[in-house]
C-alpha positions as CSV (number, residue, x, y, z in Angstrom):
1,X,0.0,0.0,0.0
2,X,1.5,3.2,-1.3
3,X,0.2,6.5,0.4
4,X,0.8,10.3,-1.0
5,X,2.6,12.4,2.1
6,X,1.3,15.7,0.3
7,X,-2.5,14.1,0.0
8,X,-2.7,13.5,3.9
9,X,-0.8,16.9,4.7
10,X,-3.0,18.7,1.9
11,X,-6.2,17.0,2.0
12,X,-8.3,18.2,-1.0
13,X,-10.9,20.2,-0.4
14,X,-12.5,20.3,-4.0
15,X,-15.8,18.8,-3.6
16,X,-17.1,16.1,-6.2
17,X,-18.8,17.3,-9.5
18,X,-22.2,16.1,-8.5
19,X,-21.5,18.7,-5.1
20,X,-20.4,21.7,-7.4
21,X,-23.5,21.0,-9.6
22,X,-26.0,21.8,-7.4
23,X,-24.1,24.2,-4.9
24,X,-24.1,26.9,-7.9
25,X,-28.1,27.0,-8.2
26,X,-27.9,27.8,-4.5
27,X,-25.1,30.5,-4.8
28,X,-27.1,31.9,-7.7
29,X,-30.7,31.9,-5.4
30,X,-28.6,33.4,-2.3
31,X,-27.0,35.8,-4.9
32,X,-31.0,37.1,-5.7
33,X,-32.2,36.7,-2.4
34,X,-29.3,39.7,-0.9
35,X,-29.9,41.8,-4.0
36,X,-33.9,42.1,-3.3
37,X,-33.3,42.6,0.4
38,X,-30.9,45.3,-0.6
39,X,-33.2,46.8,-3.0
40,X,-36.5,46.7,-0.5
41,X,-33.7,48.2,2.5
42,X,-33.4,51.2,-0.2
43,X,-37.4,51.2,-0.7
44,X,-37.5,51.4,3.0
45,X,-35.0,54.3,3.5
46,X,-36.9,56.7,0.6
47,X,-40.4,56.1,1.9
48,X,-39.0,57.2,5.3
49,X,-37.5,59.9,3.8
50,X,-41.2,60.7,2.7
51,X,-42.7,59.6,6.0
52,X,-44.9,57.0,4.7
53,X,-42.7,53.9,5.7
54,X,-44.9,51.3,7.3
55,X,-43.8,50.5,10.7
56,X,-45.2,48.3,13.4
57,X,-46.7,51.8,15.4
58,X,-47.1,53.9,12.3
59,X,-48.4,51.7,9.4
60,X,-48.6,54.4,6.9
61,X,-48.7,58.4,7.8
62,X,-49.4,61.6,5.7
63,X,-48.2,65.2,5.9
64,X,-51.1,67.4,6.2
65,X,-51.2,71.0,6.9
66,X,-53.0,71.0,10.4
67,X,-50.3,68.3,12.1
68,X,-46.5,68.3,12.7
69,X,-46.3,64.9,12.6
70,X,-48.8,63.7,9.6
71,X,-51.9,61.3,10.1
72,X,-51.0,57.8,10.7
73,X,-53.4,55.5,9.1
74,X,-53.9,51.8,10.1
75,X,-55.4,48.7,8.5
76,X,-59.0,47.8,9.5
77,X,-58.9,44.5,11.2
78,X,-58.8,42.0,8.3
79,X,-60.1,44.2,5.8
80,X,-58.5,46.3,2.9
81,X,-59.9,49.1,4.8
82,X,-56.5,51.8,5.4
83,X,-58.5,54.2,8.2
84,X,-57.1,57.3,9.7
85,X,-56.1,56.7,13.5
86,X,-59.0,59.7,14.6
87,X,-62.1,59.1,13.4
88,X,-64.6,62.0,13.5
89,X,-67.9,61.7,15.0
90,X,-70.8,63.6,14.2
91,X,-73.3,62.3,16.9
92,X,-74.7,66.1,17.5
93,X,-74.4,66.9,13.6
94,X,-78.0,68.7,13.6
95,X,-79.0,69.9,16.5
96,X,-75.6,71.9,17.6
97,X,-75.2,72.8,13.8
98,X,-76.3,73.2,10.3
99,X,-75.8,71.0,7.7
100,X,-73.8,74.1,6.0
101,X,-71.8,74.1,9.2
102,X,-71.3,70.5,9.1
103,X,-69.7,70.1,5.7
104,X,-67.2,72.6,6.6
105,X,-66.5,71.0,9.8
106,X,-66.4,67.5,7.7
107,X,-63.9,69.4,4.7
108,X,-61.3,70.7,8.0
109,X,-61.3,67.3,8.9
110,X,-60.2,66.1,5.6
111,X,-58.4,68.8,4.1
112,X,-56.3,70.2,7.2
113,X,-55.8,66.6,9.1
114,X,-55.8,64.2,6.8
115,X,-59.2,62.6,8.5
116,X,-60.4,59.5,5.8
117,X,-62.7,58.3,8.7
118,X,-66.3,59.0,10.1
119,X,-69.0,57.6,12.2
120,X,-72.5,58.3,12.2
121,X,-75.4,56.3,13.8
122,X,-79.0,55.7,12.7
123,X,-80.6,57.2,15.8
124,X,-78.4,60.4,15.8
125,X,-78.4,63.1,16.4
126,X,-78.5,63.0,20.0
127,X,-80.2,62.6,22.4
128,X,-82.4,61.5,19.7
129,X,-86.4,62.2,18.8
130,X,-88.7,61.0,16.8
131,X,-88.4,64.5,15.3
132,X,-84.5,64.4,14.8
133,X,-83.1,61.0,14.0
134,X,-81.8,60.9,11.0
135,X,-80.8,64.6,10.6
136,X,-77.2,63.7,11.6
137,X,-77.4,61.6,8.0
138,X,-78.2,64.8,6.2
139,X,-75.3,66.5,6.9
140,X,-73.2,63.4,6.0
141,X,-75.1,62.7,2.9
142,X,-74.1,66.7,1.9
143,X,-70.5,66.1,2.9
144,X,-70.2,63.1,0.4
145,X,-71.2,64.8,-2.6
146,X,-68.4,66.7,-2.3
147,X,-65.9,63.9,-2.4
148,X,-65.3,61.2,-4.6
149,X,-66.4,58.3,-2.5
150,X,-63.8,55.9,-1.9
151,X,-62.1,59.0,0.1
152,X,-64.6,58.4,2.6
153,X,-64.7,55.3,5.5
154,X,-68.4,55.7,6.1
155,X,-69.2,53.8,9.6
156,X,-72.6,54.0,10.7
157,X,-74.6,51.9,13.8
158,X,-77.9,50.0,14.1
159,X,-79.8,50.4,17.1
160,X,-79.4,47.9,19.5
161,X,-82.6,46.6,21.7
162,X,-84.6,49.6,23.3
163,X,-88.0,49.7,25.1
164,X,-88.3,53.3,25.1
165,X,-87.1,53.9,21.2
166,X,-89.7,52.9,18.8
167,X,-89.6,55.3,15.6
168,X,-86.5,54.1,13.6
169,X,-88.6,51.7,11.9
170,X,-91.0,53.6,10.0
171,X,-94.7,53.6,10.2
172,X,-94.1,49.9,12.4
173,X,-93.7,52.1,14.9
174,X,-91.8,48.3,16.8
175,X,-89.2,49.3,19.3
176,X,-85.7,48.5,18.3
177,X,-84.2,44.9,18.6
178,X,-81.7,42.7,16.8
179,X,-82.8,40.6,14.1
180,X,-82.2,39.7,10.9
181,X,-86.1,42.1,9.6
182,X,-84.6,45.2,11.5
183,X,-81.0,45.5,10.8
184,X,-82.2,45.0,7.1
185,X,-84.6,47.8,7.6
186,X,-82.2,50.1,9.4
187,X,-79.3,49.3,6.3
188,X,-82.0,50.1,3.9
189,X,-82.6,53.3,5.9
190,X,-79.3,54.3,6.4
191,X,-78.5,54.0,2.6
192,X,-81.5,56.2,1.3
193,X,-80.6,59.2,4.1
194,X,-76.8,58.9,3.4
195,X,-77.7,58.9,-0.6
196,X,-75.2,56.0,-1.3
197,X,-75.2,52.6,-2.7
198,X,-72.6,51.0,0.5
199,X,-71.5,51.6,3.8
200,X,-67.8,50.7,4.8
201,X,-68.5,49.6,8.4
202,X,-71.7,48.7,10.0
203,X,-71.8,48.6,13.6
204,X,-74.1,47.8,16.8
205,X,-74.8,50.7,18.5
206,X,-75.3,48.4,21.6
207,X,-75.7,44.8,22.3
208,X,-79.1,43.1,23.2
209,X,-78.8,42.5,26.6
210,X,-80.6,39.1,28.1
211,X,-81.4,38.3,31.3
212,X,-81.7,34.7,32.0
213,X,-84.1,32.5,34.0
């Protein structure tokens, strides 16, 4: 048995064709893999330089004139929904003001602070009437024909169970519960006061509250 000194001093280190062969599809996939990390790093950097890089406490913000800082915007739950963190209410929108009042509160809201957000209610304005529920819709409905819609998130409640509110369901004249004939109703409603064809985010104003026995 012969045995090559410089082999055992020098083992090679040169793996076997087969191991070359498939080690250069991995270089090649590694060799990708840095360049779009490097290139979504860069992406990163110049939307921060903007002030619109999504991070885990600011998803997305916006400069706008009434704010240091911008609006930060977050994702609605699950949805594609991207919502301004304040959302306005408008729960005395016609009684403490005018419709004409109201847009213009609505257009500060959008213009100066980057607000995409608002809430109304079936039952508002409050605390609500026969006479006055629904008035708080008007001023909304006037406020969206000024915008194209999808600028709006239009959130807007159905009344929960009430022994004392019976005149948000027309001429029924039923007091308010939970099923499947009265939030129908109230959507219905909602739609023909608002003047549009969807709502966003539909809510219960409050839950029906059982008591066992």
């Amino acid at each position: 048995l012969s045995l090559n000194s410089h082999a055992l001093s020098h083992p090679t280190r040169t793996p076997p064709p087969a191991q070359r062969t498939q080690a250069q599809p991995m270089f090649h996939s590694l060799t990708v893999l840095a360049l779009v990390l490097l290139a979504t790093a860069a992406l990163v950097d110049a939307l921060a330089a903007t002030g619109t890089a999504p991070t885990i406490n600011s998803p997305m913000t916006k400069p706008c004139p009434g704010l240091k800082t911008g609006m930060a915007y977050n994702r609605l739950g699950d949805s594609d929904l991207v919502v301004s963190r304040v959302c306005m209410g408008t729960m005395t929108f016609g009684r403490q003001n005018t419709i004409e009042e109201g847009v213009e509160q609505l257009t500060r809201a959008w213009d100066l602070y980057g607000i995409n957000f608002l809430d109304t209610a079936e039952m508002y304005p409050v605390p609500t009437t026969a006479e006055s529920a629904g008035l708080t819709d008007k001023t909304v409905a006037a406020f969206l024909k000024t915008r194209k819609r999808e600028d709006v998130i239009l959130a807007t409640k159905v009344a929960g169970t009430s022994t004392r509110i019976n005149w948000l369901r027309g001429e029924s004249e039923k007091f308010c519960k939970l099923d499947k004939e009265q939030i129908t109703y109230s959507i219905d409603a909602s739609l023909k006061r608002l003047e549009t064809d969807y709502i966003d985010l539909l809510q219960i104003h409050w839950p029906d509250r059982y008591v066992g026995g």
